[in-house]
C-alpha positions as CSV (number, residue, x, y, z in Angstrom):
1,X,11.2,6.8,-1.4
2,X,11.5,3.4,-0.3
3,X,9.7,3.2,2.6
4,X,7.2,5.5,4.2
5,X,6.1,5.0,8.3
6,X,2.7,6.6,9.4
7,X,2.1,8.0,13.3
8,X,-1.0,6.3,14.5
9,X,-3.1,8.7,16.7
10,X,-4.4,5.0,18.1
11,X,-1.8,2.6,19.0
12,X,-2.2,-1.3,17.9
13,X,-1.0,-4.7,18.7
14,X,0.8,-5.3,16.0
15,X,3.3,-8.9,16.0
16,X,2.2,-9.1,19.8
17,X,3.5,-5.7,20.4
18,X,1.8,-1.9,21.2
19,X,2.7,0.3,18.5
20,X,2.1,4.2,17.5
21,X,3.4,3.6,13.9
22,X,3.3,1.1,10.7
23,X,5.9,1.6,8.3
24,X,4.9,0.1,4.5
25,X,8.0,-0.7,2.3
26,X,7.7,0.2,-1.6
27,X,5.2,-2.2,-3.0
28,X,6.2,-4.5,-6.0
29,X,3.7,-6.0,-8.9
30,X,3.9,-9.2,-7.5
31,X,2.3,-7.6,-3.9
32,X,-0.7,-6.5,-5.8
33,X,-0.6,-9.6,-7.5
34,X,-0.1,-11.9,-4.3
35,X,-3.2,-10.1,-2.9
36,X,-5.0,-10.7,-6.0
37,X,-5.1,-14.0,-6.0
38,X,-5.6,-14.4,-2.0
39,X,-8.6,-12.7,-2.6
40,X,-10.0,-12.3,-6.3
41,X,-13.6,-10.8,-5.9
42,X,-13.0,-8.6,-2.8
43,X,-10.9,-5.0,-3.3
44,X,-11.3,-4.4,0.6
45,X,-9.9,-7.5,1.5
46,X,-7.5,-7.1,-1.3
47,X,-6.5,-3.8,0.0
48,X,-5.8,-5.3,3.6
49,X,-3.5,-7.8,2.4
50,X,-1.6,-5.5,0.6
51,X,-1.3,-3.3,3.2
52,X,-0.1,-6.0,5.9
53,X,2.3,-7.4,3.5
54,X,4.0,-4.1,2.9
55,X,3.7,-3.7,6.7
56,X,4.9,-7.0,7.2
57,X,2.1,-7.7,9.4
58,X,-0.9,-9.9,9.7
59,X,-4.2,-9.0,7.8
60,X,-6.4,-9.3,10.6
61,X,-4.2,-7.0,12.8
62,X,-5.3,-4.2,10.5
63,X,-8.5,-4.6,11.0
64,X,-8.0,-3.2,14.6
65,X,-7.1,-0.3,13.4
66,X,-9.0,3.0,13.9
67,X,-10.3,4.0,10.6
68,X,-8.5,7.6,11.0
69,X,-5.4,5.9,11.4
70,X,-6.4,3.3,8.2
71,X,-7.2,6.2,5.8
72,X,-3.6,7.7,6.7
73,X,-2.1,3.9,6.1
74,X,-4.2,4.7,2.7
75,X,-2.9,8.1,1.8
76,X,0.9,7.0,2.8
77,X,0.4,3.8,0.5
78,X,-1.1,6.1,-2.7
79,X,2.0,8.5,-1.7
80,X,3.8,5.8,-3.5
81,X,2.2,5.7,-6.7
82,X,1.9,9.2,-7.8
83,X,5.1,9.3,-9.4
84,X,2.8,7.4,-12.1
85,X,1.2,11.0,-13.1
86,X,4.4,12.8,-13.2
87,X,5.7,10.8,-16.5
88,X,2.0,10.7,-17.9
89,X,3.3,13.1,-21.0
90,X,6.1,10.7,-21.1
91,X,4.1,7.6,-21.6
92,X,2.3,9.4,-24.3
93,X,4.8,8.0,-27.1
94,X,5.2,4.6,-25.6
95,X,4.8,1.6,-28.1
96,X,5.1,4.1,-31.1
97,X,8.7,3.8,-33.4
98,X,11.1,6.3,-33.2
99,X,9.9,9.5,-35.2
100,X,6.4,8.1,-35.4
């Protein structure tokens, strides 16, 4: 999945323009990183800049959003990451040599 778009029961200005969805791209380490470092001791606002980079939309235009809507942004972005728990038994053996 490269690319996941969420319905939004309240529609937004989003780049100047209504909309009823927001469409997040995979994320990278270096998005989580970028928002990191735009905003080192505050998750929330960490979070938001994720989100609006992925979305390719500004921070602040988030913050318009109903919170309904925000939690399903939420749930689409952690949609991404649980292929993380499928390899867990995988990732058991990592950093160990071959047959140890």
């Amino acid at each position: 999945m490269d690319q996941v778009t969420v319905t939004l029961t309240y529609p937004i200005q989003l780049n100047g323009v209504s909309c009823d969805r927001l469409t997040l791209r995979r994320p990278k380490v270096r998005d989580m990183r970028g928002a990191q470092k735009l905003a080192p001791n505050d998750p929330e606002q960490q979070e938001l800049i994720l989100f609006a980079s992925l979305a390719e939309v500004a921070p602040d235009e988030l913050e318009a959003m109903d919170l309904a809507d925000y939690e399903r942004v939420q749930d689409a972005y952690y949609s991404f990451r649980t292929v993380r728990n499928t390899r867990q038994q995988d990732a058991q053996g990592a950093g160990q040599a071959p047959g140890g």
